[in-house]
SEZALO-821798 format. One record per residue (C-alpha): residue in three letters; y, z negated, x negated. Coordinates in Angstrom, 2 decimals. Last residue first. Example, Ala and Ser with C-alpha at 12.3 -4.5 7.8 and 13.67 -1.06 7.14 Angstrom:
REM SEZALO-821798
res;yy;zz;xx
ser;-1.06;-7.14;-13.67 $
ala;-4.50;-7.80;-12.30 $
This chain:
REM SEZALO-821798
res;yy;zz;xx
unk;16.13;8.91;-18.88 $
unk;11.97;8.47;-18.90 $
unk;9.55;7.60;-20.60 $
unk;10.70;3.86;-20.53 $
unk;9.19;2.07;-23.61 $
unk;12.02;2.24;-25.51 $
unk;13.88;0.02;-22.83 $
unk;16.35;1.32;-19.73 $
unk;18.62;-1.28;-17.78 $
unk;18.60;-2.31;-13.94 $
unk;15.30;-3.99;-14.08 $
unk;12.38;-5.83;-12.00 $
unk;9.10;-6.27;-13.54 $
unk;9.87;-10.64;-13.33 $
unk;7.19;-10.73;-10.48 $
unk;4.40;-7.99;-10.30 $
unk;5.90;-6.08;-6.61 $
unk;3.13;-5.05;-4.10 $
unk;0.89;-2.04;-3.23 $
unk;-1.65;-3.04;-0.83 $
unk;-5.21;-2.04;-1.16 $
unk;-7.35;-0.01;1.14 $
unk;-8.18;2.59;-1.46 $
unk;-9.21;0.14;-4.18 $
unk;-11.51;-2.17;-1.86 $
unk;-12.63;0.58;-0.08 $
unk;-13.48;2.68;-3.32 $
unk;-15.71;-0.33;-4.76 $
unk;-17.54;-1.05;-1.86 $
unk;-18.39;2.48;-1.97 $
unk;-19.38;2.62;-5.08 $
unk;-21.38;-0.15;-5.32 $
unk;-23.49;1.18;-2.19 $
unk;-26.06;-1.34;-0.64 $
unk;-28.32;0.11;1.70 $
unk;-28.95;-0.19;5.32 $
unk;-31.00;2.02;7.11 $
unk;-32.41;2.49;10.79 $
unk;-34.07;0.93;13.50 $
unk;-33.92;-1.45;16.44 $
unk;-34.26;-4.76;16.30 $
unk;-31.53;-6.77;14.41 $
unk;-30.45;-10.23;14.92 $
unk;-27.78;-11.30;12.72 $
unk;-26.17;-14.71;13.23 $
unk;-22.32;-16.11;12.20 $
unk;-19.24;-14.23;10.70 $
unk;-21.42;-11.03;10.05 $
unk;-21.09;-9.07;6.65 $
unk;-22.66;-5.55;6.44 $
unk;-22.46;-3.78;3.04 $
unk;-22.29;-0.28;1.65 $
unk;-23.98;2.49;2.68 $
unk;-24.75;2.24;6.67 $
unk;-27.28;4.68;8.38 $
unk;-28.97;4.83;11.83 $
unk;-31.78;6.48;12.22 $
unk;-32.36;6.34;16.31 $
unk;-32.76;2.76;17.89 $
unk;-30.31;0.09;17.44 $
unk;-28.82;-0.79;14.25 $
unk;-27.94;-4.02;15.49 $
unk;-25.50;-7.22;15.64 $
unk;-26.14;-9.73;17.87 $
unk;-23.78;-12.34;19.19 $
unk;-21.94;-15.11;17.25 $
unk;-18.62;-12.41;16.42 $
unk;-16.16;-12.20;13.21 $
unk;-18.09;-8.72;12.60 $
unk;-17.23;-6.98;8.85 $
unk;-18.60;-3.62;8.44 $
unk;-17.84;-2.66;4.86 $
unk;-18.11;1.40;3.60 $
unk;-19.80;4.50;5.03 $
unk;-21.42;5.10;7.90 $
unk;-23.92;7.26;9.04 $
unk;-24.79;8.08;12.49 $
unk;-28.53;9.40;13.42 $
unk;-28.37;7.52;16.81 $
unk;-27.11;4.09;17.17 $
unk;-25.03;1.84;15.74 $
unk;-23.59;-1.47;17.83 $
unk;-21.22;-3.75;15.66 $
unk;-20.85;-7.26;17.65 $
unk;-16.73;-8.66;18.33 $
unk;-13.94;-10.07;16.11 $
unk;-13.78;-6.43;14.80 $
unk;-13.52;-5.50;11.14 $
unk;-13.50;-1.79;9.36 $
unk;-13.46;-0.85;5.96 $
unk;-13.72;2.80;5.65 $
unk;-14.67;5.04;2.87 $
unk;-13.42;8.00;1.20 $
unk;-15.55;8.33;-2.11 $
unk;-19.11;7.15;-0.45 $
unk;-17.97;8.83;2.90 $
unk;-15.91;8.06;6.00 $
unk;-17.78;8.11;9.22 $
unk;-20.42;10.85;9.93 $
unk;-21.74;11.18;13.24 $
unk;-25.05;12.02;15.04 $
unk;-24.95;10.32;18.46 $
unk;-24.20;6.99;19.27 $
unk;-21.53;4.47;18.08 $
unk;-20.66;0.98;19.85 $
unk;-17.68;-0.88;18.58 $
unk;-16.80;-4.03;20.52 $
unk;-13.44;-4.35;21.12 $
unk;-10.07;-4.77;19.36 $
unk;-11.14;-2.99;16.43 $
unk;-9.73;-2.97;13.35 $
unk;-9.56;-0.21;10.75 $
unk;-8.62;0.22;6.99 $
unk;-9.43;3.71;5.90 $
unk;-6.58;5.56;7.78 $
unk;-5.01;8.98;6.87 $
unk;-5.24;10.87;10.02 $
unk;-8.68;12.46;9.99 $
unk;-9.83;8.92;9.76 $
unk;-7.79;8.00;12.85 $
unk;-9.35;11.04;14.56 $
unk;-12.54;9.84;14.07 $
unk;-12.70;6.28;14.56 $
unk;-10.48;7.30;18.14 $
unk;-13.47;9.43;18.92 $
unk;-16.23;8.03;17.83 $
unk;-15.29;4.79;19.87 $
unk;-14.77;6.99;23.35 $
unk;-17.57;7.75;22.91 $
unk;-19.93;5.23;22.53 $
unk;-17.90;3.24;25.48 $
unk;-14.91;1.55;25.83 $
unk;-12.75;1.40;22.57 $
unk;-10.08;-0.40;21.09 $
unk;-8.18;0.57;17.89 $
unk;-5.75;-1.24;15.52 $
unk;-5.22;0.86;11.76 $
unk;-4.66;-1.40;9.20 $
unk;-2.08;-0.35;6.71 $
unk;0.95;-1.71;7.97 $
unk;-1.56;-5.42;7.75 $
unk;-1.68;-7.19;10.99 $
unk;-5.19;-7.13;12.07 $
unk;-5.73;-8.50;8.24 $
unk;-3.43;-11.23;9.58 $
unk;-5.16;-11.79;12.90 $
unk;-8.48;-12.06;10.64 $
unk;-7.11;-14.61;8.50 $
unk;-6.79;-14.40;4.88 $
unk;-8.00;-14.02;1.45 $
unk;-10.33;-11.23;2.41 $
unk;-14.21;-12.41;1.32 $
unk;-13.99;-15.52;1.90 $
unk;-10.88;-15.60;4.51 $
unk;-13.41;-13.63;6.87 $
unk;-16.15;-16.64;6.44 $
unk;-13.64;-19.13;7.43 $
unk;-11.82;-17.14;10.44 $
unk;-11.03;-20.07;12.25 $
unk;-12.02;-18.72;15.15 $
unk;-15.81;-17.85;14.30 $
unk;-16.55;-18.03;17.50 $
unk;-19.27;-21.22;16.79 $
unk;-16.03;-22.60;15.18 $
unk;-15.33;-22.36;11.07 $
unk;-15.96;-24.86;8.75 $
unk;-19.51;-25.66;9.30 $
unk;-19.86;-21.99;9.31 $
unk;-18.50;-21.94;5.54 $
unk;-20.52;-24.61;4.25 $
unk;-23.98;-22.62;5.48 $
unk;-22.43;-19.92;3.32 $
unk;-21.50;-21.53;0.23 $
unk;-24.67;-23.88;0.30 $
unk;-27.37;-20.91;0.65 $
unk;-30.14;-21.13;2.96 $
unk;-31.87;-17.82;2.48 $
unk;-31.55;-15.69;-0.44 $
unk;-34.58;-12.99;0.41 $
unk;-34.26;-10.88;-2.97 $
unk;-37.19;-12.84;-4.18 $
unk;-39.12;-12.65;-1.22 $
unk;-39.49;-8.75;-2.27 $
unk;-40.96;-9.60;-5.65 $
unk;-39.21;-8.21;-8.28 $
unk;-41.16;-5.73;-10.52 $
unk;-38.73;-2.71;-9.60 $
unk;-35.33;-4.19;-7.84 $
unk;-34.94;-3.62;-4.10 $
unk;-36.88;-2.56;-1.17 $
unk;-37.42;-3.82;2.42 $
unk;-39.25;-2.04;4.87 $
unk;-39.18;-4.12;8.32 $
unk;-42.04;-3.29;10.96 $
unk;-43.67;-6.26;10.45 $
unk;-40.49;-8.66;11.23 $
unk;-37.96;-10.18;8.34 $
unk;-37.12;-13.74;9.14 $
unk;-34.31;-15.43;7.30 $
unk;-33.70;-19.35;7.80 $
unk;-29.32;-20.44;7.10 $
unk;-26.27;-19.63;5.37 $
unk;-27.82;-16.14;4.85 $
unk;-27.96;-13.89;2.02 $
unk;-30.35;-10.83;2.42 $
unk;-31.07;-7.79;0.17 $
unk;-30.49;-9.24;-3.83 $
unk;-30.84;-6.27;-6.25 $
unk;-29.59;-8.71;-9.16 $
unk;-26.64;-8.07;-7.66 $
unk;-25.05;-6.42;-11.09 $
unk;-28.19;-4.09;-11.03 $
unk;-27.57;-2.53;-7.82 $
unk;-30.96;-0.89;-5.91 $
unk;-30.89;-2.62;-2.76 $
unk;-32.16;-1.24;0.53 $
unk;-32.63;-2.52;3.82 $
unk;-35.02;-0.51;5.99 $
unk;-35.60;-1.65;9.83 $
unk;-38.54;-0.70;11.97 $
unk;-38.02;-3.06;14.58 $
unk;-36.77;-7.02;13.82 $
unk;-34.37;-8.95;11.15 $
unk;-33.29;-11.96;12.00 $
unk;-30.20;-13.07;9.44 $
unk;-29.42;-16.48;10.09 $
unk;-26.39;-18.41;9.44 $
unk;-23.21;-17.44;7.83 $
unk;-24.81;-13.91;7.66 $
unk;-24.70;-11.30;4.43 $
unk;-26.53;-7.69;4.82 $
unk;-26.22;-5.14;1.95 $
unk;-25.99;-8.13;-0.89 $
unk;-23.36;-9.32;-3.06 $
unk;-20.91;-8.67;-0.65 $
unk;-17.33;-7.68;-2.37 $
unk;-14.28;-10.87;-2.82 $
unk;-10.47;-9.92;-2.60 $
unk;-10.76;-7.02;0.18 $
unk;-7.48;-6.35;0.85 $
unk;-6.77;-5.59;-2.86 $
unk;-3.37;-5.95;-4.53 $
unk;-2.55;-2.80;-6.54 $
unk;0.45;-3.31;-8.73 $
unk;4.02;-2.51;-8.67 $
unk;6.80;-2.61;-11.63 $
unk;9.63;-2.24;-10.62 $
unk;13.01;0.02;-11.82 $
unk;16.27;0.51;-11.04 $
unk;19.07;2.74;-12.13 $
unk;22.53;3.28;-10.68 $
unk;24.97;5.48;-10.37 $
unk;28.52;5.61;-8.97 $
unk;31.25;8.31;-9.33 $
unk;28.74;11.02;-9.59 $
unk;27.30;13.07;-12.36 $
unk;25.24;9.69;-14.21 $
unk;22.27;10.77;-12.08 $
unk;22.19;13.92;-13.55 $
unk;18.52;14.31;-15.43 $
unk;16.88;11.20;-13.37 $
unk;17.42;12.56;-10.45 $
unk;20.41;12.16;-7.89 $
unk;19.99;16.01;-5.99 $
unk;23.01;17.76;-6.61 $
unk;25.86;16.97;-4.15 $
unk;26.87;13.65;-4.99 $
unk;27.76;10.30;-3.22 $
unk;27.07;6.90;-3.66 $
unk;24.49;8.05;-6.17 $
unk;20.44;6.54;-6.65 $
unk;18.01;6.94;-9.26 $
unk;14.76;4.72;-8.57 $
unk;12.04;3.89;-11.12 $
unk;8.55;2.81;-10.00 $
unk;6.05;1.71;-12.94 $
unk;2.64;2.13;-11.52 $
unk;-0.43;-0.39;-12.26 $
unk;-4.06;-1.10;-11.16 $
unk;-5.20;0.96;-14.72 $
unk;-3.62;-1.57;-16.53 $
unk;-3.44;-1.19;-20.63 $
unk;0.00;1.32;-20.91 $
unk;1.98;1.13;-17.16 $
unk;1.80;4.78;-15.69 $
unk;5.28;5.98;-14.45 $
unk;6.45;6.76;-11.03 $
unk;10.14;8.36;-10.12 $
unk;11.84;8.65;-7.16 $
unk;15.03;10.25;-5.97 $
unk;17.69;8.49;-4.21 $
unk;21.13;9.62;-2.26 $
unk;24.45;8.49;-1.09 $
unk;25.62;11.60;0.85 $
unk;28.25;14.53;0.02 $
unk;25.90;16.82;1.33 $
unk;24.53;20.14;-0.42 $
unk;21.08;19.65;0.62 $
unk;18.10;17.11;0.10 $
unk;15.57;19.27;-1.99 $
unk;13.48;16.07;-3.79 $
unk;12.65;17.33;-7.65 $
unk;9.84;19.03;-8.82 $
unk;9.42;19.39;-12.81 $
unk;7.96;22.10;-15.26 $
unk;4.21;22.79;-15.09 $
unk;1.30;22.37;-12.54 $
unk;3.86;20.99;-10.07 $
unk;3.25;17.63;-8.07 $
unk;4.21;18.33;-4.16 $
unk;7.72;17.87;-3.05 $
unk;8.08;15.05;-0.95 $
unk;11.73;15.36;0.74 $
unk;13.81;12.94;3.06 $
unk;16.57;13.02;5.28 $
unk;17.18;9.71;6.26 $
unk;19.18;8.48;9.22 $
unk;21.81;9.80;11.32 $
unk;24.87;8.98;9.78 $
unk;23.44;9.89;6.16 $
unk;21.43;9.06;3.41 $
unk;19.70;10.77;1.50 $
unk;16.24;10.83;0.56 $
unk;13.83;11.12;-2.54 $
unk;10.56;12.12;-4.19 $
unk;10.56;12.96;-8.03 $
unk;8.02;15.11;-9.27 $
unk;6.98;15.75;-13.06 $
unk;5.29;12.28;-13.68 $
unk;2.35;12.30;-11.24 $
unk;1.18;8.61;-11.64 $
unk;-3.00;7.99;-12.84 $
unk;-3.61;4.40;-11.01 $
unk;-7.66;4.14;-11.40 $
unk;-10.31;7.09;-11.28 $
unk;-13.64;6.40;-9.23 $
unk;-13.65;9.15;-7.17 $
unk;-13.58;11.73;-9.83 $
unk;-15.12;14.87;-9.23 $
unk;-16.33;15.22;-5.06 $
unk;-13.66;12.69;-3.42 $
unk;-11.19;13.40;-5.89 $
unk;-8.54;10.65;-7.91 $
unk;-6.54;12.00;-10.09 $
unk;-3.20;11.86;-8.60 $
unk;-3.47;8.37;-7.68 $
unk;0.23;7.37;-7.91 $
unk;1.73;10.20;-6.58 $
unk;-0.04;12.27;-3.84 $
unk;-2.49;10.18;-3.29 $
unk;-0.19;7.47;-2.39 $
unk;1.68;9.58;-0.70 $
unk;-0.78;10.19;1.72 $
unk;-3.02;13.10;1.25 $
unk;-5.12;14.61;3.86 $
unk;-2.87;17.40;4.31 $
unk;-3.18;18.08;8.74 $
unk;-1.95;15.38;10.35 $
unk;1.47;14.60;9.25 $
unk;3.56;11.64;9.30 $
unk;6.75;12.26;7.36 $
unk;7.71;12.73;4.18 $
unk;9.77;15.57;4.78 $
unk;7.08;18.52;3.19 $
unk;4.22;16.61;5.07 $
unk;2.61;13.42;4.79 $
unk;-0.85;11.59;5.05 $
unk;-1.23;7.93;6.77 $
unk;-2.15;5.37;4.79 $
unk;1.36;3.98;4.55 $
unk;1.62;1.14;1.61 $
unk;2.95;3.86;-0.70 $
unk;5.63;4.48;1.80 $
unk;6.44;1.15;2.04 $
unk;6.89;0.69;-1.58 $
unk;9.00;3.98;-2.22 $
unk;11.46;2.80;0.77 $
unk;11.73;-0.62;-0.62 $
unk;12.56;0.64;-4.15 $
unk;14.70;3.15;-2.68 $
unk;16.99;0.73;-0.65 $
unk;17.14;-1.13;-3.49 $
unk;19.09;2.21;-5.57 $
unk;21.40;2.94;-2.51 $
unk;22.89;-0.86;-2.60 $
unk;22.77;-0.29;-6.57 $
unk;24.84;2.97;-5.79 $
unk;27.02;0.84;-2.94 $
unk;27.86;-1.50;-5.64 $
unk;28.90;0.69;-8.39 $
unk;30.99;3.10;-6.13 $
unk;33.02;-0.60;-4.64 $
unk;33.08;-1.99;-8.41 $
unk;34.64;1.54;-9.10 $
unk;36.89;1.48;-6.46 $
unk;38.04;-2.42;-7.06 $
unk;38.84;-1.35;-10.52 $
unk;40.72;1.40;-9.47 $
unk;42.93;-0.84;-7.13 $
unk;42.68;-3.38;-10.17 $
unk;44.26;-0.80;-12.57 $
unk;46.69;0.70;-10.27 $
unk;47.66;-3.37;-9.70 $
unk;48.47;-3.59;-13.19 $
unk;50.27;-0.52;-13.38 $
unk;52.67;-1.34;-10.34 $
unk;52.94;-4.75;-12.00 $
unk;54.51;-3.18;-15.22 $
unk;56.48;-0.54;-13.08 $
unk;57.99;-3.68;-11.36 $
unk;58.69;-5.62;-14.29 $
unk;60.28;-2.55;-16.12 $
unk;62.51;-2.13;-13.34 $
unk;63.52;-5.80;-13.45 $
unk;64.56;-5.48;-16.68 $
unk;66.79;-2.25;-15.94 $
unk;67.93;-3.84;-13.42 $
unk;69.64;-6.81;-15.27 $
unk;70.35;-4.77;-17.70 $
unk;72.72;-2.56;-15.41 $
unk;74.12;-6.31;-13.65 $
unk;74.72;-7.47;-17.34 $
unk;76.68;-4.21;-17.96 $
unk;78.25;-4.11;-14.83 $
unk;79.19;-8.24;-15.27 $
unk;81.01;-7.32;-18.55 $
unk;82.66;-4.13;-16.74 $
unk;84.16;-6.60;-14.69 $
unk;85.25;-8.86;-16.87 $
unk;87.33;-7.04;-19.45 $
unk;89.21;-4.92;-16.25 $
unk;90.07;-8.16;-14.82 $
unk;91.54;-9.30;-18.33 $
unk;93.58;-5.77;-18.46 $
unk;95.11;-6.72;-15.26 $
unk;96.13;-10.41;-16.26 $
unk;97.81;-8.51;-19.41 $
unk;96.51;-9.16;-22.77 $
């Protein structure tokens, strides 16, 4: 073989290695082009997935807070003055009516889902109201938004209880309910379970309840009727003293002394506790589980101040008309004329570190609760509380009117003033048999 031929041998030798030697490294490259397809689309759905449970949280918190506003809504979900039905009302205690069933627990609307989206200038939100038939779901637009819609769910054997299950999309058109939440390129399901947590942990046993003494003076009626009391009308930490003038009635056959509970332990220990200004807020923890600054606190207790007689009717009033059943007053509050606040199936709680002042031909409704030393009084007119009054210290009444003890009352402003708050361990991103919904 010539020397040229030779050359010719070699060199196509090193094209063909050369060729497979691309070829091979072609098929690397295309093999780690897939792979890192795969991890960029990975990444994207890990990216939709996350944002979606992002979306879904946000729900749960926005559902809970909204449940814990007393204040009624409109179409959006926002503050409105004129339904008389907070969201709470509207969804979780769907049965409940001031004239036909006031005393009805946690009863969940099932057939309407509330919801938002959520875009660069906030939430857009919509509350549809239950429907007699067939479903309502959240109108939110055409928007390519992350969204939530809302769902509530009764929990078998606790009538305190609502199961809340959010379905949230990174971004879909269609309303994210429970029927196409799995449309978009992320979804995701959560649920809680949430249970009513009262404000007012302990109820008077008794229509009038003092730290210390209770002095009772002018043509006074206390009235106590309730069985489970044992129709007790006065219990004081310290003497009582009941005045000619005063009527007092409770159980049939039991003497009258009888329902005089004077002196008791508990109550004289608690005003050893606390400061002569009742600072420490001993006798208020008793019956709230907390301080009064933190009941003050509370998104659903509505802070007012007053002046005058007037002027305290008419921010009680118009807070009432707005929603609010749990009120504290930065002042004294003084009430005159003929007025009704709250009633046996809507009632009011309502605190003040100062002295409670009723006059006139008002009646009230609910818990008066006065972290003050200095008199408390009917005053003159025909004044009328049902439920309880609890003061922090001394009671000195001498004026007239009525006070009667009212289970049900007590017994709605406890439930209706409650908080709404998460059972540990109810929390899920997964569906069981026992879910009635998707």
């Amino acid at each position: 073989m010539t020397p040229l031929v030779r050359r010719r041998a070699r060199g196509s030798a090193a094209m063909s290695i050369t060729l497979m030697l691309m070829l091979v490294s072609t098929i690397a490259v295309l093999y780690l082009n897939r792979s890192v397809l795969f991890e960029q689309r990975t990444v994207a759905n890990q990216v939709q997935a996350s944002q979606a449970h992002e979306v879904a949280e946000a729900g749960v918190e926005w559902a809970t807070g909204m449940l814990n506003q007393p204040f009624d809504i409109g179409a959006n979900c926002a503050f409105l003055t004129t339904t008389n039905q907070s969201l709470r009302k509207r969804y979780v205690l769907t049965r409940y009516n001031a004239a036909t069933n006031p005393t009805s627990g946690v009863v969940p609307a099932t057939t309407a889902f509330p919801g938002c989206k959520l875009g660069p200038d906030g939430m857009a939100c919509n509350c549809p109201t239950p429907p007699a038939a067939g479903r309502a779901v959240a109108e939110l637009g055409r928007a390519l938004l992350p969204s939530f819609t809302v769902a509530f769910e009764p929990v078998a054997g606790d009538a305190e209880a609502v199961k809340l299950t959010v379905y949230a999309c990174n971004a879909q058109a269609p309303a994210c309910d429970s029927t196409n939440f799995t449309v978009g390129d992320g979804n995701a399901r959560l649920s809680v379970i949430l249970k009513l947590r009262a404000v007012l942990r302990a109820m008077p046993s008794a229509p009038l309840t003092c730290s210390t003494s209770c002095d009772l003076g002018g043509s006074y009626n206390i009235v106590n009727r309730d069985i489970t009391t044992n129709g007790i009308l006065v219990n004081a930490g310290a003497g009582i003293s009941a005045g000619n003038g005063v009527s007092a009635t409770t159980l049939q056959g039991q003497p009258v002394n009888n329902a005089m509970v004077g002196n008791d332990a508990s109550l004289a220990a608690l005003a050893s506790a606390d400061t002569s200004s009742c600072s420490q807020s001993a006798m208020f923890n008793a019956y709230f589980g907390s301080t009064i600054e933190q009941y003050r606190d509370l998104p659903s207790t509505k802070r007012l101040s007053c002046t005058s007689a007037a002027s305290c009717n008419t921010a009680l009033t118009s807070a009432y008309n707005d929603g609010w059943r749990s009120f504290y007053m930065d002042t004294d509050l003084h009430l005159s004329g003929n007025n009704t606040y709250g009633s046996r199936n809507d009632p009011i709680t309502l605190v003040t570190p100062y002295a409670v002042d009723l006059n006139g031909g008002n009646v009230f409704y609910g818990l008066l609760f006065s972290n003050d030393a200095q008199t408390d009084d009917l005053g003159t007119g025909s004044a009328q509380v049902f439920g309880a009054q609890v003061s922090c210290r001394g009671y000195r009444n001498n004026g007239n009117g009525t006070l009667t003890y009212d289970t049900d009352a007590l017994l709605n402003a406890r439930r209706l003033t409650a908080l709404m708050v998460r059972v540990p361990g109810s929390w899920r991103d997964f569906r069981t048999n026992d879910d009635l919904l998707p």
